[in-house]
N, C-alpha and C positions, 0 to 999 in steps of 0.2 A: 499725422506726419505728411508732410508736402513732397514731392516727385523730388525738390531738389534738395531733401535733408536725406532719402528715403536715399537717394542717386550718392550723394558724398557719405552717407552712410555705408552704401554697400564698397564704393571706391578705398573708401578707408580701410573696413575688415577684410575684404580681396588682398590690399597690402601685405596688411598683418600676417593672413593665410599665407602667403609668397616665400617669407623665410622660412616655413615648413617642408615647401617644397624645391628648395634648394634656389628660388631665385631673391632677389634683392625686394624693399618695399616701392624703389618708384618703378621700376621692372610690372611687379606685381599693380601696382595703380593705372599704370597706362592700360595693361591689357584687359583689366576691368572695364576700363572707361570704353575701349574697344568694344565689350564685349555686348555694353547694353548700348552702346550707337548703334541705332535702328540703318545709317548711311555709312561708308566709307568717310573718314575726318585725317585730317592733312597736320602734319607737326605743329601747324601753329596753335590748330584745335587743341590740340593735345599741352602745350605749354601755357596757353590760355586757363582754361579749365582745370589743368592741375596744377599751375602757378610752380611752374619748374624750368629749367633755362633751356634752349634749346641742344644745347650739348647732350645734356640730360634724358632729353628725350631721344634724341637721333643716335644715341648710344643705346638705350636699354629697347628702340625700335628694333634696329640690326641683331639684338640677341633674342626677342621675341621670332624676329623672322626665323632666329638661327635654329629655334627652340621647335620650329614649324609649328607657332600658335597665331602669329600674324601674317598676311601679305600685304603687298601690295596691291595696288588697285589702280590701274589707269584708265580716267577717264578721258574720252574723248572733248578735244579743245580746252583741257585744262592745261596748266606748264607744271604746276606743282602735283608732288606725292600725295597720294592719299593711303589708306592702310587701315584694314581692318580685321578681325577676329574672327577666329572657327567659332561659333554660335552652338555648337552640338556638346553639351559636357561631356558625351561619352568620348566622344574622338580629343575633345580637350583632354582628357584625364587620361587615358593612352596614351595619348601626344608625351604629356609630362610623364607616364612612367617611364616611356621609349627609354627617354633621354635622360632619366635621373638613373637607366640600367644600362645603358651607354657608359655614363660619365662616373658613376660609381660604383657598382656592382661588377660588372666586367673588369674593369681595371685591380679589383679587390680580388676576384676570381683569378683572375694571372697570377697577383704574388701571392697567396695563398698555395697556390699549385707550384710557384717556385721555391717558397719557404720549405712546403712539405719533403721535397728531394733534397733535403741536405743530408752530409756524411757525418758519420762521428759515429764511437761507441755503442754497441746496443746494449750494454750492462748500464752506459749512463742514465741516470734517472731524472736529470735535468730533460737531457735530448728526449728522451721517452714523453716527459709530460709535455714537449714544446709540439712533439711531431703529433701527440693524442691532442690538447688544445687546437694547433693548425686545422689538424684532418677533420674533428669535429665542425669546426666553422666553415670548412672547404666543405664539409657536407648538407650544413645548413644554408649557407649559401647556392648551392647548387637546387636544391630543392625549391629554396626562394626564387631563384632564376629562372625554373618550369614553370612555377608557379606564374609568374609575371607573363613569361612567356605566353602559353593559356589565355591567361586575358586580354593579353593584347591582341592575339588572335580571333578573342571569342566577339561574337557578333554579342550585341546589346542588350538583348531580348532572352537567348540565350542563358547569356551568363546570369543576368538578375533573376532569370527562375531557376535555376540551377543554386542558386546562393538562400531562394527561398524555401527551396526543399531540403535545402540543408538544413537550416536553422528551423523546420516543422519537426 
């Protein structure tokens, strides 16, 4: 395999990987591309090599940056942007849990904890099983959310011998 079947190979399944992690596939292809440029590359780089329009790119750049998985980069005597990738997967893959426990889990955790305060009957057997359902998942959710928590906090080195001692 050659560097540039090996390079649009990996750009590709990075895509793919992306709807997993709650972002889009050209979303997921820029920040690949990003992430094996050895330099800082500028929008054009980016719609060149991926054959995507510059909208396309200057939109899902703005939610990389949002995502705090890309920056910018100013180089000195340049006039254009340039923009490139965290390099470290552990800090990438924190990064994306932050923000998939920002935008989905906390917000879940709210009306979970709103649903569970509702009134009605306690001989009802509907509301019984709604408020054991709710509480259950407001409890496995909560646990989920230490849990996250922990890792995002946990240094690198840490956490993977700690994961290896578990599974010994």
């Amino acid at each position: 395999m050659t560097y540039s079947e090996a390079k649009a190979q990996f750009i590709s399944s990075w895509g793919a990987l992306g709807s997993h992690w709650g972002i889009n596939r050209t979303m997921a292809q820029i920040h690949a591309l990003l992430l094996i440029s050895p330099e800082p590359i500028t929008q054009d780089d980016m719609m060149e090599q991926l054959s995507i329009s510059r909208g396309n790119v200057n939109m899902n750049t703005r939610d990389l940056i949002d995502w705090g998985l890309v920056e910018r980069v100013l180089i000195p005597g340049e006039r254009r942007e340039f923009f490139t990738a965290e390099k470290d997967i552990w800090k990438v893959s924190t990064q994306i849990i932050k923000e998939r426990k920002k935008r989905e889990l906390d917000p879940m955790l709210k009306l979970l904890s709103q649903l569970d305060n509702i009134e009605g009957d306690k001989k009802d057997k509907e509301l019984k099983q709604f408020k054991e359902t709710i509480g259950g998942i407001r409890k496995f959710g909560g646990q989920a959310d230490k849990v996250l928590d922990v890792m995002i906090k946990a240094d690198e080195n840490w956490f993977l011998g700690s994961l290896l001692k578990f599974f010994k």
